[in-house]
C-alpha positions as CSV (number, residue, x, y, z in Angstrom):
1,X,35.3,31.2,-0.2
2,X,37.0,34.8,-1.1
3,X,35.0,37.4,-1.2
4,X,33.6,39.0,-4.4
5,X,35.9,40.7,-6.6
6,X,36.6,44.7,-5.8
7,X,37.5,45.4,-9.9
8,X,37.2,48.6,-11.9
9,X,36.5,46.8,-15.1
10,X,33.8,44.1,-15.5
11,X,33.6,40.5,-15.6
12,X,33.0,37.6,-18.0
13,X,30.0,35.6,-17.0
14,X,30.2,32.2,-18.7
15,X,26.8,29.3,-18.6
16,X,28.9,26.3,-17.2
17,X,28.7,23.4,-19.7
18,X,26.7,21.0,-18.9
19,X,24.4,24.1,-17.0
20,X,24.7,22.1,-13.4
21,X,28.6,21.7,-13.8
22,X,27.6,17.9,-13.2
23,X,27.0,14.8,-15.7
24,X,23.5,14.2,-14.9
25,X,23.3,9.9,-14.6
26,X,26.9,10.0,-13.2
27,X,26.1,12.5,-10.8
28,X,30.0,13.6,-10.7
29,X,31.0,17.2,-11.4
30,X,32.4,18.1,-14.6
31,X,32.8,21.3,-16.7
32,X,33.2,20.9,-20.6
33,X,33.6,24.6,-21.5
34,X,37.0,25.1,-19.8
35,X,38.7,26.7,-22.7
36,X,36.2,29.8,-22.1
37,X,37.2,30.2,-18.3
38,X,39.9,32.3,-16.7
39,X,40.7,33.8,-13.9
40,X,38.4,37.2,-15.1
41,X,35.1,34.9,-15.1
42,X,32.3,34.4,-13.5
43,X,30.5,30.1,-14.1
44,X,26.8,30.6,-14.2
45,X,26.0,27.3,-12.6
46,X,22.4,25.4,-11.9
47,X,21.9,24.0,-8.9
48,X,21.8,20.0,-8.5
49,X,22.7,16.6,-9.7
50,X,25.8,17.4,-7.4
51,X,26.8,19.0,-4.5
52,X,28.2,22.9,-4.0
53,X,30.8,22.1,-2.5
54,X,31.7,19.6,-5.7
55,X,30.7,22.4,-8.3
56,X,32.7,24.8,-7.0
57,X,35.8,22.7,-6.6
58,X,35.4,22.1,-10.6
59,X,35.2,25.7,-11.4
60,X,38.0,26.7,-9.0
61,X,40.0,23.8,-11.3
62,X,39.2,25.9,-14.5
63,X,40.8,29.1,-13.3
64,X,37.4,31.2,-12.9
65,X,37.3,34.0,-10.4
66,X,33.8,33.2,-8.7
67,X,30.5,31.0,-9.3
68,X,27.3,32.4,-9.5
69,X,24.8,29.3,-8.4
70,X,20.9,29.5,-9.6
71,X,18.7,28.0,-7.7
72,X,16.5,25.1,-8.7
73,X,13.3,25.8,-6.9
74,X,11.8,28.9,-6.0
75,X,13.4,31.4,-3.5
76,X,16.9,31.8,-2.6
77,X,19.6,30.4,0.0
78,X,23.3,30.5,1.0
79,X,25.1,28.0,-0.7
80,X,26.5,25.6,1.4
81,X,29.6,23.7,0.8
82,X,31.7,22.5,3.7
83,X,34.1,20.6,1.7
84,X,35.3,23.8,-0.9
85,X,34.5,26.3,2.1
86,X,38.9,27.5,2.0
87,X,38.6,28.1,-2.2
88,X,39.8,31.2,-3.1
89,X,36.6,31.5,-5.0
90,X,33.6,34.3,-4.8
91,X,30.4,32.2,-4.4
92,X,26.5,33.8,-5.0
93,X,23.2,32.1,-5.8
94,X,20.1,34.2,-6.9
95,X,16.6,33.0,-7.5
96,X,15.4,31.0,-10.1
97,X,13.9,33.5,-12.1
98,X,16.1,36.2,-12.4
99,X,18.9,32.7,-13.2
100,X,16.5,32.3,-16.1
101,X,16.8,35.6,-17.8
102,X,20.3,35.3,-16.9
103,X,20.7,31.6,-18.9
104,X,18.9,33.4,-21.9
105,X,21.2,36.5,-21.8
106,X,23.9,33.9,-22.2
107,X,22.8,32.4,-24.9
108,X,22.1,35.3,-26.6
109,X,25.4,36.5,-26.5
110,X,26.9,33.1,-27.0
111,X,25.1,33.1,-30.4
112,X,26.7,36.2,-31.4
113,X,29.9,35.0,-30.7
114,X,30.1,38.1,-28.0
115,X,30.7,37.9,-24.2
116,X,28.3,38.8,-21.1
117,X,30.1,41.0,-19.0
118,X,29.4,42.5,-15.8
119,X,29.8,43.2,-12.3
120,X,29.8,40.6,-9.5
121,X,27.8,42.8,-6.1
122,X,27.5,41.2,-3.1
123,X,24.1,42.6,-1.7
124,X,22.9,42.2,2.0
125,X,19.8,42.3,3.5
126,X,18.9,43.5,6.8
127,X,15.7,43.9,8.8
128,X,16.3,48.2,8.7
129,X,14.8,49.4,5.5
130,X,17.4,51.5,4.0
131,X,17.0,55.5,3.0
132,X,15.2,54.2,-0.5
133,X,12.8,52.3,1.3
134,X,14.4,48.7,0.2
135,X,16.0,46.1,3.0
136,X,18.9,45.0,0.9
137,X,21.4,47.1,-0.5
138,X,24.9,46.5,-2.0
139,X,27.7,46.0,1.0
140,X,31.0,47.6,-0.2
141,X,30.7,51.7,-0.8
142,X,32.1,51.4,-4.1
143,X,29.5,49.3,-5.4
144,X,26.7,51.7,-3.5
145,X,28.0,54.4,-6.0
146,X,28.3,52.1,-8.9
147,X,24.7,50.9,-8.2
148,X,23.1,54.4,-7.4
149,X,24.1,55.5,-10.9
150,X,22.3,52.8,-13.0
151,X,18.9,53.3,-14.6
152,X,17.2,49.9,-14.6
153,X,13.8,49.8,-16.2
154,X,13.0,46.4,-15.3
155,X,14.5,44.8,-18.8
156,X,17.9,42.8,-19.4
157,X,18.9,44.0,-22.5
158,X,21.1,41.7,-24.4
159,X,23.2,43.3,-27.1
160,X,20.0,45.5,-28.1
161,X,17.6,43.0,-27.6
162,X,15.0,43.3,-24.8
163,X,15.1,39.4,-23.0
């Protein structure tokens, strides 16, 4: 896949429809929500019922700029997908949890009729703990400075609502 994007302005983050980008007793990928894809988004896609390698195929189809996988189970991992691995497509996963909050700030905004925009970090994690005291930081120096200015409190807030 292509690396994350390096962009000034933020991102569209769009809940792929059906959420796994897969029909579910066919077990072949398909994305319904096209018309609200282009090459400025980011499909929030749950993992399973196909493989990554098919999901990402199906949102490289639509025009999006990258997929952001949540897993299924607890934890995290790389994505695999040999068969999409030369997509010109940024490709993420991050734990279940933190994909819930992110499915319900999607919906939120969907019901609003507003988008969810954002920024798409890639974040690595090393066995040095970093000057903060962390082991994973952000990789690219503008998105260290982007990150070092935000005040997180520990709530997604979704178009004044706490989520």
């Amino acid at each position: 896949g292509a690396p994350p994007p390096l962009l000034s302005s933020s991102l569209k983050f769009v809940l792929a429809d059906p959420p796994t980008a897969c029909d579910s007793e066919e077990f072949i990928p398909v994305l319904s929500n096209i018309d609200q894809i282009d090459e400025h988004t980011i499909v929030v896609v749950v993992r399973g019922d196909c493989t990554f390698g098919e999901k990402a195929i199906e949102v490289h189809k639509a025009g999006a700029l990258g997929v952001l996988f949540i897993n299924n189970e607890d934890g995290n991992q790389h994505p695999s997908g040999p068969e999409a691995h030369d997509l010109n497509l940024a490709v993420s996963m991050i734990p279940m949890d933190d994909g819930h909050r992110l499915i319900e700030a999607l919906k939120l905004t969907s019901l609003r009729n507003k988008d969810l925009r954002g920024r798409f970090v890639p974040i690595n994690c090393g066995q040095t703990q970093n000057d903060d005291g962390s082991y994973c930081g952000p990789v690219r120096e503008t998105d260290r400075k982007f990150i070092s200015k935000l005040n997180y409190d520990g709530t997604l807030t979704s178009l004044g609502i706490g989520v």
